[in-house]
N, C-alpha and C positions, 0 to 999 in steps of 0.2 A: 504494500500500500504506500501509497507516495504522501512526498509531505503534506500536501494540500488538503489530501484527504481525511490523514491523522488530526489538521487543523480542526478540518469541519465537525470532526466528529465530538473532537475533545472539545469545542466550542458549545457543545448543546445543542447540534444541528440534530442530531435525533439520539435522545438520551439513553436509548434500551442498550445500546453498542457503544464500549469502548474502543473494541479492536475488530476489526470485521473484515473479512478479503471478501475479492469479490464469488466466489461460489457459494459464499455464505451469505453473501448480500441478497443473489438471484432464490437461493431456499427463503429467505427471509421476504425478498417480495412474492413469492408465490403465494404462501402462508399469508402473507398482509391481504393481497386481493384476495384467497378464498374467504377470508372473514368480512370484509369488507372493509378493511383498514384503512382510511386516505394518508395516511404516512408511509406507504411505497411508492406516491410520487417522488419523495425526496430520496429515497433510494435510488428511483429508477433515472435519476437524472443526473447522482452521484455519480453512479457506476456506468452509468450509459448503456441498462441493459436493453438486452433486445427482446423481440418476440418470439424469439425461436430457444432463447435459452429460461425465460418466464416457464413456454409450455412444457420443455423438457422437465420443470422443477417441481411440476404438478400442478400449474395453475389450470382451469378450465380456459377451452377456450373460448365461450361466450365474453368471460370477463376482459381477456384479451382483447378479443376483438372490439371491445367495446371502449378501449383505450385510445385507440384510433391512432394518430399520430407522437402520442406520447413516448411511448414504446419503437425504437429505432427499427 
């Protein structure tokens, strides 16, 4: 994880995670959109994920799809 990222995190950009890489980010927004969590926006635009590795981490893909351009 690079420095910027270390910043944001230890900033209180999202308090659940001190240390997080990113395959633990994309399990972590899967998890966030099956609950209906809106704090996987800020994941998903940390880490730049995409749509193809959301659906590999179990997210549905309604939910996905329903992201639209969010999701790379």
């Amino acid at each position: 994880m690079g420095k910027a990222k270390k910043r944001s995190l230890h900033l209180g950009i999202n308090d659940r995670f001190s240390k997080l890489s990113r395959s633990e980010a994309v399990k972590a927004v899967a998890d966030m959109l099956n609950n209906g969590d809106n704090d996987a926006y800020a994941l998903i635009t940390l880490f730049g994920v995409t749509a193809e590795e959301v659906l590999e981490a179990g997210a549905s893909y309604e939910t996905v799809a329903g992201l639209g351009n969010i999701l790379l």
